[in-house]
C-alpha positions as CSV (number, residue, x, y, z in Angstrom):
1,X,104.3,133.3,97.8
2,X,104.7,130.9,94.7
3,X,102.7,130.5,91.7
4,X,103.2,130.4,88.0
5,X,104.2,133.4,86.5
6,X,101.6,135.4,84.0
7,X,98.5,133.3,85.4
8,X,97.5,134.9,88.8
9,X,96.1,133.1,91.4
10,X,97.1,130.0,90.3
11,X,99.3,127.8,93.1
12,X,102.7,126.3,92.5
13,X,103.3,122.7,92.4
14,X,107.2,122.2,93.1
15,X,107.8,118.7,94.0
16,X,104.4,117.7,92.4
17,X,106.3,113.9,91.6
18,X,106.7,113.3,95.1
19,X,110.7,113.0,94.9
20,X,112.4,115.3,97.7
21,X,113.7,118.3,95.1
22,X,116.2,118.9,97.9
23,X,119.8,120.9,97.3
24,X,122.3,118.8,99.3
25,X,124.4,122.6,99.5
26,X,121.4,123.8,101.6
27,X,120.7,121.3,104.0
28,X,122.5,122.0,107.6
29,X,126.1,119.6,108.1
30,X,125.4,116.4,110.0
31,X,125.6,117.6,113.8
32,X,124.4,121.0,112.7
33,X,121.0,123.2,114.1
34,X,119.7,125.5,111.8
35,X,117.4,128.3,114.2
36,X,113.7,127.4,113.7
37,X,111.0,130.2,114.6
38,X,107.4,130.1,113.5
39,X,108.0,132.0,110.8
40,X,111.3,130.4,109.5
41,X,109.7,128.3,106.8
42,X,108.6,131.3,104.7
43,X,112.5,131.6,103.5
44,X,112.1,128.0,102.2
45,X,110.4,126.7,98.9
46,X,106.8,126.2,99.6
47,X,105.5,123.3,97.4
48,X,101.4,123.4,96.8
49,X,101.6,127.0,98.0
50,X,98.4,129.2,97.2
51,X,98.8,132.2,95.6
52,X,96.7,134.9,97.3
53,X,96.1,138.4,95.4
54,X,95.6,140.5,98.4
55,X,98.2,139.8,100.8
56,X,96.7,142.5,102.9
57,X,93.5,140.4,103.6
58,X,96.0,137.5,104.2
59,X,98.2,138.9,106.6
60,X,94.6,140.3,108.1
61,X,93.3,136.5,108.4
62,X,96.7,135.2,109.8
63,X,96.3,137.9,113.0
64,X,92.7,137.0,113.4
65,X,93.5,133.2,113.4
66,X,96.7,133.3,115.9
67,X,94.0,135.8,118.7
68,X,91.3,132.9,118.7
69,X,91.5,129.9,121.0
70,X,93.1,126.8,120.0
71,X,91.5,123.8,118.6
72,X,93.2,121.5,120.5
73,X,95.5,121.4,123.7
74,X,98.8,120.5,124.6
75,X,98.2,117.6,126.8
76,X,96.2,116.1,124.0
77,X,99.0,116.2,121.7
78,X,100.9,114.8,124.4
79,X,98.6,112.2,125.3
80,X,98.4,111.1,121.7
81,X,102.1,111.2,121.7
82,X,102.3,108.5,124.5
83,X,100.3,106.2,122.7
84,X,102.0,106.4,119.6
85,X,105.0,105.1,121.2
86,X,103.1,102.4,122.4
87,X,101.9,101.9,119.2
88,X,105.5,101.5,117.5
89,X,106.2,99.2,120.1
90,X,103.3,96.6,118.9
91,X,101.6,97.5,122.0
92,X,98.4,99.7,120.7
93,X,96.9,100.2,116.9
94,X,96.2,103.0,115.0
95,X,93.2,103.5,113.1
96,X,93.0,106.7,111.3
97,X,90.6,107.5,109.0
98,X,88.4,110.0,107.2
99,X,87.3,112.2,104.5
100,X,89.4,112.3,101.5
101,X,88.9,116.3,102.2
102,X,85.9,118.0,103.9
103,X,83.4,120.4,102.6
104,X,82.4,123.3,104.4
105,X,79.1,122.1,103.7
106,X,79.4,118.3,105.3
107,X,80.0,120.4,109.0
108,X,76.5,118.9,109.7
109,X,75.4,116.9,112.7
110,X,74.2,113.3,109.9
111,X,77.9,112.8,107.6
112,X,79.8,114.3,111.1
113,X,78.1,111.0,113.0
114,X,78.2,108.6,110.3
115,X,82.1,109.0,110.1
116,X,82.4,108.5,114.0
117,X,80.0,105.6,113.8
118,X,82.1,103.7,111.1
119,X,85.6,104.3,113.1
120,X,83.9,103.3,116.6
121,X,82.6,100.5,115.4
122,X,85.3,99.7,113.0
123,X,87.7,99.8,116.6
124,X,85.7,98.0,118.1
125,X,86.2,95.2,115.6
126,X,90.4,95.8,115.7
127,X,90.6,95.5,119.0
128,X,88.7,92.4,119.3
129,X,90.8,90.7,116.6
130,X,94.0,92.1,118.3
131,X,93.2,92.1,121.6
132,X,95.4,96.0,122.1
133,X,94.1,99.1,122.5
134,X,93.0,101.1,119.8
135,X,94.3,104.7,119.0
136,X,91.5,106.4,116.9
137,X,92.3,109.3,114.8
138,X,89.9,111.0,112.7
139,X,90.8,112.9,109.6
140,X,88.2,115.3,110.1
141,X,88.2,119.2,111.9
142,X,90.8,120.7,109.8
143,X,91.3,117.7,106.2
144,X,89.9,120.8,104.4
145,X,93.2,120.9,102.2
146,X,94.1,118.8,99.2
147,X,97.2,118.8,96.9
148,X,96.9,118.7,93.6
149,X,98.9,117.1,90.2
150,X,98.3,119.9,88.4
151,X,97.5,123.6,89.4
152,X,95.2,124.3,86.7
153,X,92.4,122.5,85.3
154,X,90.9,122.7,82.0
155,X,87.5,122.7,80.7
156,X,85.3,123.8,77.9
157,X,83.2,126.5,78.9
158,X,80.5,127.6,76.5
159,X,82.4,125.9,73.3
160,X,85.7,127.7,74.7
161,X,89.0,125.6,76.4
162,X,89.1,127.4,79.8
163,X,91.9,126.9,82.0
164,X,91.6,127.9,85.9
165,X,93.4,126.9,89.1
166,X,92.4,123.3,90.1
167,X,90.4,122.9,93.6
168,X,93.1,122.6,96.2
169,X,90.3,122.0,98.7
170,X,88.1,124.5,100.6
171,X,90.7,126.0,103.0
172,X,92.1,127.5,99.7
173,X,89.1,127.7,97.1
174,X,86.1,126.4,96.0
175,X,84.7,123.5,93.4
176,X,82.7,125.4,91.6
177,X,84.5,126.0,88.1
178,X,84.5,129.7,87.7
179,X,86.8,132.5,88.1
180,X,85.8,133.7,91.3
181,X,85.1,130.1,93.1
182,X,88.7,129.2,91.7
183,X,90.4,131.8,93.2
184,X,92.1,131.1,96.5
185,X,90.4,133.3,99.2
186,X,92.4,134.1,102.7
187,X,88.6,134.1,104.7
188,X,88.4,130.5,103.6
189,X,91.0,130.1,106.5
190,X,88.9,131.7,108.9
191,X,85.5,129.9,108.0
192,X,87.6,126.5,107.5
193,X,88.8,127.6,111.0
194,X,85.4,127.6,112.3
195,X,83.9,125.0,110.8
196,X,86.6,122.9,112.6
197,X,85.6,124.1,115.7
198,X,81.9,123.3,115.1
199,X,82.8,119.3,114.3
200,X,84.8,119.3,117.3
201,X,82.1,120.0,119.7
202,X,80.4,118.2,118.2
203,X,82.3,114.9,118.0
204,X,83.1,115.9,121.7
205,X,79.9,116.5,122.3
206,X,78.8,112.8,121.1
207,X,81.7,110.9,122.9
208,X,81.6,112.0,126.2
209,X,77.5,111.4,125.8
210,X,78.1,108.0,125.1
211,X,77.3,106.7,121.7
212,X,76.6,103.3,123.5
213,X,74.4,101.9,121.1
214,X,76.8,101.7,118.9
215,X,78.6,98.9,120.6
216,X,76.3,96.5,119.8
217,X,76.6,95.1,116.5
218,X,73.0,94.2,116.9
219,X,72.7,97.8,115.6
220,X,74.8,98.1,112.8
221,X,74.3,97.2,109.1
222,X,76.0,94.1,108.7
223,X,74.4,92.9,104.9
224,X,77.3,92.7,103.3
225,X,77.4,89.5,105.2
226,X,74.6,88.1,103.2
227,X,76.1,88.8,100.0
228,X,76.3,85.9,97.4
229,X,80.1,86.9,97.4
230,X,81.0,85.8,100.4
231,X,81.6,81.5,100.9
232,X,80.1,80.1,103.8
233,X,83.0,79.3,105.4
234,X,83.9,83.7,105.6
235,X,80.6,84.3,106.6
236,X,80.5,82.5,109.2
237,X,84.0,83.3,110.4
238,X,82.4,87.1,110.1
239,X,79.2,85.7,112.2
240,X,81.3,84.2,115.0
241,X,83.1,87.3,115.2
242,X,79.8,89.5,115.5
243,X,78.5,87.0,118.1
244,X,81.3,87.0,120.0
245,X,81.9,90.6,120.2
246,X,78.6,91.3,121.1
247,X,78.9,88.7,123.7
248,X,81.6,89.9,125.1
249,X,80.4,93.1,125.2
250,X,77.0,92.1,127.0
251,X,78.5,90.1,129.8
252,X,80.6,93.5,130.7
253,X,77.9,95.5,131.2
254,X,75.8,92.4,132.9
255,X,78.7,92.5,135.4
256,X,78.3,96.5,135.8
257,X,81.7,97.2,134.5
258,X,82.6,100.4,133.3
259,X,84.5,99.3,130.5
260,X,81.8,99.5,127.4
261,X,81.4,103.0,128.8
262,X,84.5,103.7,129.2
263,X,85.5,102.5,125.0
264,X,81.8,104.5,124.5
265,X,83.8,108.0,125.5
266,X,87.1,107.0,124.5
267,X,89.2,109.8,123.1
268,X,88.9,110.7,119.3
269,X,92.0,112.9,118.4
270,X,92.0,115.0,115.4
271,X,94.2,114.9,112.5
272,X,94.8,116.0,108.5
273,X,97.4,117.0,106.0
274,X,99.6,120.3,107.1
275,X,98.9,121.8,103.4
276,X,98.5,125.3,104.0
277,X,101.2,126.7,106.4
278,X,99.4,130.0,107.1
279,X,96.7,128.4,108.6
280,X,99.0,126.2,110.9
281,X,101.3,128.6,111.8
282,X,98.5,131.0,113.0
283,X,97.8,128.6,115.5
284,X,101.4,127.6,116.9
285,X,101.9,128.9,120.4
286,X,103.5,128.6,123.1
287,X,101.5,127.2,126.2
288,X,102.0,127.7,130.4
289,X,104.4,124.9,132.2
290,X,105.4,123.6,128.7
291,X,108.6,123.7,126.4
292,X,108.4,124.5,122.8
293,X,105.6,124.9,120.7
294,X,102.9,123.6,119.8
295,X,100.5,123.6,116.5
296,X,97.0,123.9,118.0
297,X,94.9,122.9,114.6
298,X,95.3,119.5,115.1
299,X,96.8,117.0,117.3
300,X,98.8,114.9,114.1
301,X,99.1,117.4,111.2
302,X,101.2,114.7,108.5
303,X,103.6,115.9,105.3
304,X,102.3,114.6,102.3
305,X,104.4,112.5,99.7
306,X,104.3,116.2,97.6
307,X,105.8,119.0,100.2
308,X,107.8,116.3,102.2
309,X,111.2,118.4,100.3
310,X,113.7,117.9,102.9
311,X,114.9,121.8,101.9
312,X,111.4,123.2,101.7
313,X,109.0,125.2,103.8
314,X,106.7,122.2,105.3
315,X,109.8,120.5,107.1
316,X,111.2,123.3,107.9
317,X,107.9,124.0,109.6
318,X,107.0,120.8,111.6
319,X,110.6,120.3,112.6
320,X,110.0,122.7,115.3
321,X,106.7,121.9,117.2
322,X,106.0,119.7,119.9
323,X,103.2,117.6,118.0
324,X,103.6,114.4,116.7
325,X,104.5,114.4,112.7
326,X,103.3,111.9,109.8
327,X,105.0,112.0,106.7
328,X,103.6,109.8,103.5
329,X,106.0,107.7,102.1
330,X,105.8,106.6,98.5
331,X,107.2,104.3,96.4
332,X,109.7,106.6,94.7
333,X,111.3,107.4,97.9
334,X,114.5,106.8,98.5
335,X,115.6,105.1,102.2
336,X,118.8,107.5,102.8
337,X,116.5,110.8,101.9
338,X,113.9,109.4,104.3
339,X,116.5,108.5,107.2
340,X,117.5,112.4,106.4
341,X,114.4,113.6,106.9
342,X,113.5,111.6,109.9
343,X,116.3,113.1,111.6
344,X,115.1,116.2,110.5
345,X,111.6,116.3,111.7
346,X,112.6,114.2,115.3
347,X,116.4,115.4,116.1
348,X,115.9,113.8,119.7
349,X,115.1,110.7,118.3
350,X,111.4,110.9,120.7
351,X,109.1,108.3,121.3
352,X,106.0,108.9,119.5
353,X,107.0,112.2,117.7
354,X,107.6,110.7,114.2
355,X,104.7,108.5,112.3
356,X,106.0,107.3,108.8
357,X,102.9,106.6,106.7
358,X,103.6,104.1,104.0
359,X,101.7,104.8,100.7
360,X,103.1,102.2,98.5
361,X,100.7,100.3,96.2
362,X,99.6,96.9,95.8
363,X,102.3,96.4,93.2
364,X,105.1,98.4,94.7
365,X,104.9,97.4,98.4
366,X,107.2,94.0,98.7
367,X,109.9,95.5,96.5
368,X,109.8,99.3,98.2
369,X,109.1,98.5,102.2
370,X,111.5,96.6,103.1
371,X,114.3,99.1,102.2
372,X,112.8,101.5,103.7
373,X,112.2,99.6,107.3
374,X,115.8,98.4,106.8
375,X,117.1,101.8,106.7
376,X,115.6,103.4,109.5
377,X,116.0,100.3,111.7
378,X,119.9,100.5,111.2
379,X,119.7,104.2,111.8
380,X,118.1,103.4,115.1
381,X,115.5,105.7,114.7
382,X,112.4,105.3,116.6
383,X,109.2,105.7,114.2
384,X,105.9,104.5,114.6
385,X,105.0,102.6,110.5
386,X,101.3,103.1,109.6
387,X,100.1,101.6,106.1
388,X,98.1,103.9,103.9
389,X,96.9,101.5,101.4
390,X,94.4,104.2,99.9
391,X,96.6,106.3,97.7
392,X,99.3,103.9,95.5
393,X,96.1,101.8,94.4
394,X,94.2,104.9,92.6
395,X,92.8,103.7,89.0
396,X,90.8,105.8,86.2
397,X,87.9,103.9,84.3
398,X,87.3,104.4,80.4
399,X,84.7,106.5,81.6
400,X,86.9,109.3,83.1
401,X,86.2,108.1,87.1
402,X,88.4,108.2,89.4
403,X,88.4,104.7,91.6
404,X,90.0,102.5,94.0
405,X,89.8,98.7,93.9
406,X,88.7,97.4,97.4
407,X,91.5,94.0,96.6
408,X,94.0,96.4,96.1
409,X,93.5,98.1,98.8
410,X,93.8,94.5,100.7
411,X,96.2,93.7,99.1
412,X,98.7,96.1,100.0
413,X,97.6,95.7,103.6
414,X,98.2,92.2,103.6
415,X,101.6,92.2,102.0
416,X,102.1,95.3,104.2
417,X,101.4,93.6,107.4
418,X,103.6,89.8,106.3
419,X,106.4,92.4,105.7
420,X,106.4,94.0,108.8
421,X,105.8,90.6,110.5
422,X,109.2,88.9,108.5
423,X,110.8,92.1,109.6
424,X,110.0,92.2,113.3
425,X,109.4,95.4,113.2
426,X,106.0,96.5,114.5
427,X,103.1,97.6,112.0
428,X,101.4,100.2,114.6
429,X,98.6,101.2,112.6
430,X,95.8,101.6,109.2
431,X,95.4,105.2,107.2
432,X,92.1,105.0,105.4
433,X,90.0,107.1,103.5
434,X,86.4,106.4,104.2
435,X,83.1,107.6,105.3
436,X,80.0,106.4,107.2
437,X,77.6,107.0,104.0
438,X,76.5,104.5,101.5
439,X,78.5,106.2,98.8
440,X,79.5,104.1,95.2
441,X,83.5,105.4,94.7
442,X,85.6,102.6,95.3
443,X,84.7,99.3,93.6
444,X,84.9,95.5,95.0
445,X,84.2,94.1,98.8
446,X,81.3,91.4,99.4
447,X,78.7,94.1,98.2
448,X,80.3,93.8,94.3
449,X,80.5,97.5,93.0
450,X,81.4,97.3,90.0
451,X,82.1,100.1,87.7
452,X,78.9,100.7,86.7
453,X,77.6,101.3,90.1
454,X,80.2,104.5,90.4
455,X,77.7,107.1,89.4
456,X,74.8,105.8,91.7
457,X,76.3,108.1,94.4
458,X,79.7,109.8,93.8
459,X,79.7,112.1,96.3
460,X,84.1,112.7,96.3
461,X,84.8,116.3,95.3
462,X,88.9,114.6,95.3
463,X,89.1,111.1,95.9
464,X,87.2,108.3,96.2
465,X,86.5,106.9,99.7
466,X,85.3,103.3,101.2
467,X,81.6,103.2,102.0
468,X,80.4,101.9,105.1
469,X,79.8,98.3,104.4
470,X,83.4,98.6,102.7
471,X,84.8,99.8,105.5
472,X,83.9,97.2,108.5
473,X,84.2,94.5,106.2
474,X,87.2,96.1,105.9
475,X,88.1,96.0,109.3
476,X,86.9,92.3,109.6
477,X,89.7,91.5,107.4
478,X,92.7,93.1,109.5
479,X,90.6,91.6,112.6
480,X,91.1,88.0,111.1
481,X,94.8,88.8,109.7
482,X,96.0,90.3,113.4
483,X,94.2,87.3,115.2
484,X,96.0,84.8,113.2
C-alpha cells in the first residue's frame, strides 16, 4: 500500500499530472501476454492508493465484499457492450452523466429521482435531435470515489496550520476536516457497498414502474426558456422542439403503441471511476456459461486521466475483465502512449470493450483531438470516443470557488463534435457532470449565473456540477448541433 512516508494515513498521488509515469523496461514486448489474475495489479504502482492503518480490518472488508451478491450481472455488461459498438459506429449515443461523486447521505429516494429525471428527459431530447437510440449511463451506484491533486489539505484550525489527508471521496474517508473523518476507513467500502445497492433498487425500482410522466415536457421546468438571454429566434427553435417532441410522443400513445412505455423502462446502466481497486476486485468473479471475468460493481468502471499509468496497478487491473473500459484522455496525452494502452486494456481489438473519454478543454481540444483520433484510427483500433467537456474547462474565482463556465463547456462540445465530423470518425457519446437539483456551481446558460450566484446553493463536496435547467438546455444544444 502507498502513501507518504512519516505522515500515516495519507494516500499517494503518483502520476497526479496525468502523464503515464510508465518504464518502457517494464512493459511486456509487442506480441507478448503478461499472466493477469485478480490479484495481479497489487505488484504494480498504485496511483491515488489509500493508505489503510489496519490492514487486518481491510483484508476483513475485502472477504465480506467478494461473499455478497453482485451489483450488477453479466449479461448487462454485455448488453451494454453491444450497444457501445453500435455507438462507435454512429449508430446509437451515449449519454452519461452524474454526480461529480456521491455522498452516503444523497442515497435518498428525492436527489436519487431528480438525477434520473434530468438524464430521461435530457434522452429524450438527444434522441429527438438525432433521431438514434440513446445509451443512458448514470454515474451513480458506486461514483463514491474521487482523485485528488494533492493528498493533504491544509487548514488553520484554532489559529494553528493543520495539515490532513484531502477527501478522496466517501468510499475512502470523510469531509469532515478532522483527524478521525480524514482517515481512510476499510467499512467505508462496505457501507459505500450498500448504499449502491440501495440506489439500484431503487433506480430499478422507478424504471421498470414507468416514470411516464416524465415524457411529457408539459411536465418539466422549461423557464430557462423565458429568460431575457435567450433571442427570439433560440427560443422559439427550443419551443418547436418542445412542441414537437411532445407531439410526437402523444400521437404514439393515441395509436396504443408501446413505444413511450417501452423508452419509460428503458435500461439505465451503472457506471463510475475504478478509483479504489479493493473495492473492485472484491467483486470480480467468475459467472456460469461465461468466459473470463467480470467486475460486478458496475457495468463501465473508466480509468481516470490520473491512474491511466500504462505500468501501474489500474491497467493492470481492467486489462483482464470482461466489462467494457473508459479511460479519460487529457490534453497532455500523448497519441503513441494512448495507442499502447488501448492495446493494453482491449488485446482482441473487441467491439464495444474500449470507450476513450476525451477531457480536453475548450482551448486545448482542436490542437490535441485530432492527433489522438489520427492515431488510433491508423492503428485500426476499434474505440467508441465520448467527449467529457466537464473537466479541462475547471476555473477558480477570486473568491476561492471552484467553477465551470457553461460556454466552455459548449464550446468544447462543439469543436469536439466539427472534429469528429471533419474526421469521419464517429462521436458516440456526452460525459457530464450534473444533477437534477437547482444547485448554483457552474456559471452561464440562459438562466445567467454569474459568480455571485455560486454561494446561493453550493452543494459539490468535489466539483461543481450543471443544474437542471443547465442541463436540458444543455441537451437542447447537442439536439440542434446533431439535427443539423
Amino acid at each position: 500500500m502507498t502513501g507518504i512516508p512519516g505522515i500515516p494515513g495519507i494516500p499517494g498521488i503518483p502520476g497526479a499530472t496525468g502523464t503515464p509515469n510508465s518504464d518502457p523496461n517494464s512493459l511486456p514486448a509487442p506480441g507478448a501476454a503478461r499472466a493477469w489474475t485478480p490479484a495481479s495489479w497489487r505488484t504494480r504502482p498504485q496511483a491515488q492508493a489509500p493508505t489503510y492503518a489496519d490492514c487486518a480490518r481491510l483484508e476483513s472488508v475485502e472477504k465480506r465484499l467478494a461473499s455478497l451478491p453482485p451489483l450488477v450481472t453479466s449479461w448487462e455488461i454485455e448488453s451494454l457492450k453491444e450497444e457501445l459498438a453500435q455507438a462507435a459506429r454512429g449508430e446509437r449515443f451515449v449519454l452519461q452523466g452524474g454526480d461529480c461523486a456521491e455522498a452516503l447521505s444523497d442515497c435518498r429516494p428525492e436527489p436519487l429521482a431528480s438525477k434520473l429525471k434530468i438524464l430521461l428527459q435530457m434522452s429524450l431530447v438527444l434522441i429527438h435531435g438525432s433521431k438514434k437510440p440513446v445509451v443512458r449511463i448514470g454515474r451513480f451506484a458506486g461514483q463514491y470515489a474521487k482523485p485528488r491533486t494533492s493528498a493533504t489539505e491544509t487548514r488553520t484550525v484554532g489559529g494553528v496550520l493543520t495539515t490532513l489527508p484531502s477527501y478522496f471521496g466517501d468510499l475512502v474517508n470523510r469531509p469532515e476536516f478532522d483527524e478521525v473523518s480524514r482517515r481512510p476507513d476499510p467499512g467505508l467500502l462496505l457501507e459505500a457497498y450498500q448504499h449502491s445497492a440501495l440506489t439500484l433498487n431503487f433506480i430499478r425500482s422507478l424504471v421498470d414502474g414507468g416514470f411516464a410522466d416524465l415524457h411529457h415536457p408539459e411536465y418539466w421546468d422549461l423557464s430557462f426558456m423565458r429568460h431575457a438571454r435567450l433571442s427570439p429566434e433560440v427560443r422559439g427553435e427550443y419551443e418547436r422542439m418542445t412542441r414537437n417532441l411532445a407531439d410526437g410522443l402523444r400521437f404514439m400513445e393515441a395509436l396504443g403503441e408501446r413505444t413511450v412505455e417501452d423508452l419509460a423502462r428503458a435500461e439505465f446502466y451503472t457506471s463510475h471511476e475504478g478509483l479504489n481497486l479493493y473495492y473492485e476486485a472484491s467483486q470480480t468473479r467468475q459467472v456460469p456459461r461465461r468466459k473470463g471475468w467480470y467486475d460486478l460493481t458496475t457495468h463501465l468502471p473508466w480509468i481516470g486521466e490520473r491512474t491511466r499509468q500504462l505500468d501501474g496497478a489500474h491497467v493492470e487491473f481492467f486489462r483482464g475483465i470482461n466489462n467494457p473500459v473508459g479511460v479519460k484522455v487529457g490534453p497532455k496525452a500523448a497519441p503513441a502512449d494512448v495507442v499502447t494502452l488501448a492495446r493494453l486494456l482491449n488485446p482482441s481489438d473487441e467491439p464495444g470493450k474500449l470507450v476513450l473519454i476525451s477531457r480536453l478543454g475548450a482551448g486545448e481540444v482542436a490542437r490535441a483531438l485530432p492527433p489522438l483520433l489520427h492515431a488510433i484510427a491508423k492503428a485500426g483500433i476499434k474505440a467508441a470516443w465520448i467527449s467529457d467537456p466537464m473537466h479541462g474547462n475547471g476555473t477558480t474565482t477570486a473568491g476561492g470557488i471552484k467553477t465551470r463556465s457553461f460556454d466552455a463547456i459548449l464550446s468544447e462540445l462543439e469543436q469536439a463534435f466539427a472534429i469528429h465530423q471533419r474526421e469521419g470518425i464517429p462521436m458516440a457519446g456526452v460525459h457530464f457532470e450534473l444533477t437534477g437539483e437547482d444547485v448554483t456551481e457552474c456559471i452561464g446558460g440562459a438562466s445567467g449565473l454569474s459568480e455571485q450566484d455560486l454561494s446561493t446553493n453550493y452543494a459539490s463536496a468535489c466539483d461543481p456540477r450543471l443544474n437542471y435547467q443547465q442541463s436540458l438546455e444543455m441537451a437542447f444544444l447537442l439536439a440542434k448541433r446533431m439535427a443539423s
